[in-house]
C-alpha positions in Angstrom: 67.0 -66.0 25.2 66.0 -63.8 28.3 61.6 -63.6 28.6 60.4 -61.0 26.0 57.9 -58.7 26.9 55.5 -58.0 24.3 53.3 -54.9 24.7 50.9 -53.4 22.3 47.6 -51.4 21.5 44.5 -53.5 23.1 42.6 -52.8 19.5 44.1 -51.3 16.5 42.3 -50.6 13.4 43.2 -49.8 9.7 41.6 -49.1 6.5 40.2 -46.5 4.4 37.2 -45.0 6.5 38.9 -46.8 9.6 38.2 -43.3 11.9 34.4 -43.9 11.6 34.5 -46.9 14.7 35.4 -44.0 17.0 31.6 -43.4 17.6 30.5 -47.0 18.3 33.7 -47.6 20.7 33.0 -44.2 22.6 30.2 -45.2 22.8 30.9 -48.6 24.0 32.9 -47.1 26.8 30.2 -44.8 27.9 32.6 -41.6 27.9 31.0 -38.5 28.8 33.3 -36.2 28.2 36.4 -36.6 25.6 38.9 -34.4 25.8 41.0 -33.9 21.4 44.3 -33.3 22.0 45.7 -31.5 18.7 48.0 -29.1 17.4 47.0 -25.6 15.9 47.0 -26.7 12.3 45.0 -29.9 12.6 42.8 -28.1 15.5 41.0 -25.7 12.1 41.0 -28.9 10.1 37.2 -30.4 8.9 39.1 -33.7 10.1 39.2 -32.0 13.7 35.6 -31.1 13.0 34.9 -35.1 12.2 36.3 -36.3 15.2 34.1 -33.9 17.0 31.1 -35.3 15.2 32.2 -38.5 15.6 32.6 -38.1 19.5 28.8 -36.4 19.5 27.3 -39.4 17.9 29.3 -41.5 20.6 26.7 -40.1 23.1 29.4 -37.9 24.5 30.5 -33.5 24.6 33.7 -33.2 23.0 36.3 -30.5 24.2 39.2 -29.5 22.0 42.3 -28.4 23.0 44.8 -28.0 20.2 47.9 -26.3 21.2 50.5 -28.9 21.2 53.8 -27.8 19.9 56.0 -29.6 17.3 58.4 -30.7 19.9 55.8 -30.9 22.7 56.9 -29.1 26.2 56.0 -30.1 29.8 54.0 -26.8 29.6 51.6 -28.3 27.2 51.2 -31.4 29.4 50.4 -28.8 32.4 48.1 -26.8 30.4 46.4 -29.6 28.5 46.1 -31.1 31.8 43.9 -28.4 33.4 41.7 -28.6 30.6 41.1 -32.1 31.3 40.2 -31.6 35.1 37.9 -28.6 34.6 36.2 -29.9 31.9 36.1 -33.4 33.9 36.9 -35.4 30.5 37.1 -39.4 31.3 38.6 -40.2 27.8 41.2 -38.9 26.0 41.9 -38.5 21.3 44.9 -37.9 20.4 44.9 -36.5 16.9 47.7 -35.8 14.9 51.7 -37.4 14.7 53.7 -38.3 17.5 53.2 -34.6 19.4 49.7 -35.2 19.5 50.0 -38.8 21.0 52.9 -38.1 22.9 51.5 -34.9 24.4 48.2 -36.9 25.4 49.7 -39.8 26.9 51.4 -37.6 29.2 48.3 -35.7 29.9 46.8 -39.3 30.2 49.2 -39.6 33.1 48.7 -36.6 34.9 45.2 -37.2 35.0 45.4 -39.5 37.6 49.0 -39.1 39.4 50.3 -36.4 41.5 53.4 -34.5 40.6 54.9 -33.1 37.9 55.2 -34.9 34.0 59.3 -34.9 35.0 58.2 -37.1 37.8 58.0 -40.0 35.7 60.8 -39.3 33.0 62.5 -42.9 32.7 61.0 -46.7 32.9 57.6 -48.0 34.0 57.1 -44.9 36.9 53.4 -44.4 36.9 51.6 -45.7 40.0 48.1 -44.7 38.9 46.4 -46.5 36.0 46.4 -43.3 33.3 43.2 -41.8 32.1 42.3 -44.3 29.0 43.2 -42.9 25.8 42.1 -43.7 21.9 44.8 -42.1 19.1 43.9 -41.2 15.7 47.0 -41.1 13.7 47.4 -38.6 11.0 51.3 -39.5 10.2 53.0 -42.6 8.7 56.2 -42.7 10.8 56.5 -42.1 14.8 53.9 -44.8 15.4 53.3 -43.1 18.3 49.8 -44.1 18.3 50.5 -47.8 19.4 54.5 -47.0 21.7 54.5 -47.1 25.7 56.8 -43.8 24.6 56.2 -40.2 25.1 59.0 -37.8 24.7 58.4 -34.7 26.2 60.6 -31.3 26.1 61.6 -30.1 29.6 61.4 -26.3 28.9 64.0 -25.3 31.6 66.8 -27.8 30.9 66.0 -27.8 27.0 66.2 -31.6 27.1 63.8 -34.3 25.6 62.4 -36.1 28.5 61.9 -40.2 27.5 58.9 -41.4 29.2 58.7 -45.3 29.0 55.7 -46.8 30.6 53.5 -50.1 29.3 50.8 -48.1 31.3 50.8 -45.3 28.6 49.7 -47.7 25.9 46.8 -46.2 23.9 43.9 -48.4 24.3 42.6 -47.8 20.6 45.0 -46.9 17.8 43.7 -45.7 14.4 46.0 -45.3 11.0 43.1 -44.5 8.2 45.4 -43.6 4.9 42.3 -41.3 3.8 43.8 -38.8 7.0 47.2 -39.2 5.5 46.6 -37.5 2.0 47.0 -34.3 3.1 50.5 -34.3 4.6 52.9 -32.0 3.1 56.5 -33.5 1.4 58.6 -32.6 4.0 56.1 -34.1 7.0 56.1 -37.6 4.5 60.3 -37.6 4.3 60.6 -36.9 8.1 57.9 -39.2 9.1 58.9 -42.0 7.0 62.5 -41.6 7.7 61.8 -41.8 11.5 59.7 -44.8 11.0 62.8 -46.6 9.4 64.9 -45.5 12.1 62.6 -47.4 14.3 63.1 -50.5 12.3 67.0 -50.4 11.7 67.1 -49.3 15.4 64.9 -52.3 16.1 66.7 -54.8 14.4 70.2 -54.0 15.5 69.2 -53.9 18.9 70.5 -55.9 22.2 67.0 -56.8 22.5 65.9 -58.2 19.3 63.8 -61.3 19.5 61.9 -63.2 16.2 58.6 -61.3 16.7 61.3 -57.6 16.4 62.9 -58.8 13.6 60.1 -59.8 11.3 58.3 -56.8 11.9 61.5 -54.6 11.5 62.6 -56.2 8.2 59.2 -56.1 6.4 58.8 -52.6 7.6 62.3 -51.6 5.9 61.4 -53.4 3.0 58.2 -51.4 2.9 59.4 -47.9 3.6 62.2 -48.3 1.0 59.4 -49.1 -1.9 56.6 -47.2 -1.1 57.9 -43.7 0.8 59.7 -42.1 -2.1 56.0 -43.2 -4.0 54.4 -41.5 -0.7 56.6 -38.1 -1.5 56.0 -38.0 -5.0 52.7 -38.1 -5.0 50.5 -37.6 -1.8 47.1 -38.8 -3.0 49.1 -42.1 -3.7 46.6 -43.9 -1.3 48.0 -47.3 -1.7 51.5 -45.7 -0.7 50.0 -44.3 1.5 48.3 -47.3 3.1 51.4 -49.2 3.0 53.3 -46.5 4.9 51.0 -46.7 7.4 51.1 -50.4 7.9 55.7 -49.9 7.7 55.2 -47.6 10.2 53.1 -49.3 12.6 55.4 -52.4 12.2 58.4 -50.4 12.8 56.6 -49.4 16.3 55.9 -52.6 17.2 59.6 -53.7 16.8 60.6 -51.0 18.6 58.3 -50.6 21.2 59.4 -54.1 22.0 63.0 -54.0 21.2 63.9 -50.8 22.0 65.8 -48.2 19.7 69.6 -46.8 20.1 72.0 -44.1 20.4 70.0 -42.4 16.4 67.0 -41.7 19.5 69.4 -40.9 22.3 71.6 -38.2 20.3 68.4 -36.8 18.3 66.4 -36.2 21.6 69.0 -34.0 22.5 68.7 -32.2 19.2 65.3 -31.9 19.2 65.6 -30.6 22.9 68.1 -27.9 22.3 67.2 -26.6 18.7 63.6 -27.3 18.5 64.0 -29.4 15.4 61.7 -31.8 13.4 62.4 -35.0 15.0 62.2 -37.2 11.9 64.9 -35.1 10.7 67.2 -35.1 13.1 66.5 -39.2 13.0 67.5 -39.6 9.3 71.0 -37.3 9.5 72.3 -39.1 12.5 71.1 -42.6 11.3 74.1 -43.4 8.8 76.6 -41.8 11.4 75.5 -44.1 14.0 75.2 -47.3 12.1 78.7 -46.4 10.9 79.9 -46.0 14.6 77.6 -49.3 15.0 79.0 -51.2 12.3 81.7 -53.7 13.7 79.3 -54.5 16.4 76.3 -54.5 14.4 77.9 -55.9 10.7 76.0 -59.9 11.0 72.5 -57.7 11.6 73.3 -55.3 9.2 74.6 -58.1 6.7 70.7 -59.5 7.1 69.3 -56.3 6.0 71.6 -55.9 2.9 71.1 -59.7 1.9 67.0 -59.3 2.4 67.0 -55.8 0.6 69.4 -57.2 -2.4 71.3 -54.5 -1.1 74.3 -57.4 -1.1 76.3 -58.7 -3.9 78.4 -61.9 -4.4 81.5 -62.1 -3.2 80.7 -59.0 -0.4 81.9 -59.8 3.3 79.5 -58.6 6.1 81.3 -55.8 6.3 81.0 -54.5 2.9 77.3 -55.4 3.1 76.6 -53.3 6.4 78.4 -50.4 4.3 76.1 -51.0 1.5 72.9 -50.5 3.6 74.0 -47.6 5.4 75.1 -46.2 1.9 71.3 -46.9 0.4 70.1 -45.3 3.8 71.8 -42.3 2.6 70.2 -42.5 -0.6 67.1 -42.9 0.6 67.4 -39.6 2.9 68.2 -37.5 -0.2 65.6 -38.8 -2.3 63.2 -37.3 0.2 64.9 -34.4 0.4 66.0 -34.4 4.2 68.7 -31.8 4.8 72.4 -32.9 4.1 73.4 -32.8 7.4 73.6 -31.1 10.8 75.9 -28.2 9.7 72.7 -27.5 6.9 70.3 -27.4 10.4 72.9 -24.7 12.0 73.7 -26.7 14.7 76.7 -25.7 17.0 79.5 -28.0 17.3 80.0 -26.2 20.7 77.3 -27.8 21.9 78.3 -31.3 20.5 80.0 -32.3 24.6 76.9 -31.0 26.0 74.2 -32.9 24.0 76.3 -35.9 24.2 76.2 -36.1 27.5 72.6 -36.2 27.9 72.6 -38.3 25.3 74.6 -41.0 27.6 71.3 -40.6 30.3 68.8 -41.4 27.5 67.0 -44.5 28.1 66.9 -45.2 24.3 70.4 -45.4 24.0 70.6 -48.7 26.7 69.9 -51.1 23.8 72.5 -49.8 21.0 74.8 -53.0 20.1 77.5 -51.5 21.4 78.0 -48.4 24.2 80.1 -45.9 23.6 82.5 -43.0 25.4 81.8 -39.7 25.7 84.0 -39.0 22.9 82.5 -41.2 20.6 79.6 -39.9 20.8 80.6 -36.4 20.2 82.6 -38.3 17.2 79.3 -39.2 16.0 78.0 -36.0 16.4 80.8 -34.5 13.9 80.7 -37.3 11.5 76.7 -35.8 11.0 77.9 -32.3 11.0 79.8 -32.7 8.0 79.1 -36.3 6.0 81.6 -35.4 3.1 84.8 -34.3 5.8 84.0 -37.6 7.7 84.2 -40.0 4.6 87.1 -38.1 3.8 89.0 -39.5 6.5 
C-alpha cells in the first residue's frame, strides 16, 4: 500500500448546543473582525443573528455577507472577497451547506494570494497560508465543513471549477443537529443522498485505505437507516444527529480517498444547468456504479454483504446489482427526481459535459477510466433509467 495521506479539521465539534464554543474559540484566537459568509435565506435567519451574537461575545465586530448562490460563482468569491479586505476581517464563518463553506474557503484563499479564484482550480495550488476559517454546518450531506474541496462555478465557461487544497481545511468545523431541524424535505434527500455518494464513491475508490473504508461503510449503513427517518419527519433530532455524524464520516472517507466519475459528470451538470448538486449526485450514482460494476463488483460485493443487501447463493456480481438496485430505492423514497430527462437536461449537451467531465480532478480515482463515449453512455443511461434497463 502506497503512504496515505490523512487530512482533516484541526477541531471538530458535535452535539446539541455544539454552536455555543464559537464564542470562547473566537475568542481564543483573538479575531477582531469575522467576516459570516451566508446565503440570502440563512443571512434573515435568528440562527444568522446567533452567530452574530456569538461572534460579539467573542470580543470581536461581526460583518455579514450573505449572498452566496446555490451553485456558488467565482463572482461571489470576488465580491465576498472585497468585503473581507475593506472590512479588514482576520477570521472567516462559514454558515450554511456546502455553498456556504465552499464559497468561504475560496474567499479564505483570496485573502491572502494574488490572482484570480481560477488561479488555483486543481491540486494543492495555494502558495499563501489562507485566511483561517471556522464552518458552522447547517446540512447533513456535503460535509463540506471538514473537505480540502471547494467547487466553484466559473461564470464564463459554465463549468464547476474543483479546488483541491489541504491548505483550505477549516480549522473548526461545527455539525449541531439543533441547526438541522429546520431544513426543508427536498434539502434532507439531496443532502443525504450526496453524503452517500461520498461514501460509495469513497469506498470504490483507487485510493481506498482501512481508515476510508470504515468510515465509508458505517456512513452507508447510517444514511440508509436514518435519512428516510430524517425526511419523514424533520424534528426527528436523533435522525438528525445521526445524519450529521454519516455525513461527516462520508467526508472524511472521501476527503481522503477521493470520489469518481458520480462528482466529475455532476460538476458539469451543476455548471451548465445550475442544478442542486445533491441531486444531480443521486441520478447519476446508479448509472455510474453500473458502468463501475465489473471493475468495482468485490467492493461493491462488501457493501451488499455488510448492508444484508446479499443473499445466499448470489455471485459478486449479482450483489453489486443488488446495491445499486437499493441505491435506487433509496433515491425514490426521498423523492429525488427520476432522472435527468425529469431535470430537462439536453442530450445535446451530453459530448460537451463529458468532456469536461474527463478534466475533473474527481474523476482520477474512479476504479476504472473510461472513453469519451462511455461517459456520454453514462450520461444517457441517467437520462432515461427505464430505456437503459431495457437494453
Amino acid at each position: 500500500m502506497n503512504a496515505a495521506y490523512v487530512f482533516s479539521p484541526n477541531k471538530n465539534v458535535f452535539g446539541r448546543g455544539a454552536i455555543s464554543v464559537l464564542a470562547s474559540e473566537i475568542k481564543n484566537r483573538g479575531s477582531k473582525k469575522v467576516l459570516i459568509v451566508t446565503d440570502e435565506f440563512l443571512a434573515k435567519t435568528d440562527l444568522a443573528e446567533r452567530i452574530k451574537q456569538y461572534v460579539t461575545s467573542g470580543g470581536a465586530t461581526p460583518v455579514l455577507w450573505g449572498k452566496v448562490h446555490p451553485n456558488p460563482t467565482d463572482a461571489n468569491v470576488e465580491e465576498a472577497t472585497d468585503v473581507f479586505k475593506s472590512n479588514q476581517c482576520d477570521l472567516i464563518i462559514s454558515l450554511g451547506g456546502g455553498s456556504s463553506h465552499d464559497c468561504a474557503k475560496a474567499v479564505a484563499i483570496m485573502a491572502t494570494n494574488s490572482g484570480r479564484i481560477h488561479d488555483y482550480e486543481g491540486v494543492d495550488k495555494v502558495k499563501n497560508a489562507p485566511a483561517p476559517l471556522f464552518s458552522v454546518n447547517t446540512t447533513s450531506g456535503t460535509a463540506a465543513e471538514m473537505t480540502r474541496f471547494s467547487i466553484i462555478t466559473d461564470t464564463a465557461r459554465r463549468v464547476k471549477m474543483a479546488i483541491i487544497d489541504w491548505r483550505i481545511t477549516p480549522l473548526l468545523s461545527i455539525n449541531d443537529p439543533e441547526t438541522l431541524v429546520s431544513m426543508p424535505k427536498g434539502l434532507t434527500a439531496a443532502t443525504g443522498m450526496d453524503a452517500l455518494t461520498h461514501a460509495v464513491e469513497a469506498f470504490v475508490s483507487t485510493w481506498a485505505t482501512p481508515l476510508t473504508d470504515a468510515n465509508a461503510l458505517t456512513a452507508i449503513k447510517m444514511i440508509f437507516a436514518n435519512l428516510p427517518r430524517a425526511y419523514d419527519n424533520g424534528n426527528d433530532i436523533e435522525a438528525r444527529e445521526k445524519m450529521a455524524y454519516a455525513q461527516y464520516m462520508a467526508g472524511v472517507a472521501f476527503n481522503n480517498a477521493g470520489l469518481g466519475y458520480v462528482h466529475a459528470m455532476a460538476h458539469q451538470l451543476g455548471g451548465f444547468y445550475d442544478l442542486p448538486h445533491g441531486v444531480c449526485n443521486a441520478i447519476l450514482l446508479p448509472a455510474v456504479e453500473f458502468f463501475n460494476r465489473t471493475a468495482a463488483e468485490r467492493r461493491l460485493a462488501i457493501i451488499a454483504d455488510e448492508m444484508k443487501f446479499s443473499e445466499s447463493g448470489m455471485t459478486n456480481a449479482d450483489k453489486a446489482l443488488a446495491v445499486i438496485d437499493k441505491i435506487k430505492e433509496l433515491k425514490d423514497r426521498v423523492n429525488i427526481p427520476k432522472d435527468l430527462r425529469s431535470l430537462n437536461v439536453s442530450p445535446n449537451d451530453f459530448e460537451e459535459m463529458a468532456k469536461f467531465a474527463m478534466k475533473d480532478p474527481c474523476g482520477f480515482t474512479n476504479p476504472v477510466q473510461p472513453t469519451l463515449a462511455e461517459v456520454i453512455g453514462i450520461f444517457e443511461h441517467a437520462y432515461d433509467y427505464e430505456s437503459a434497463m431495457a437494453h
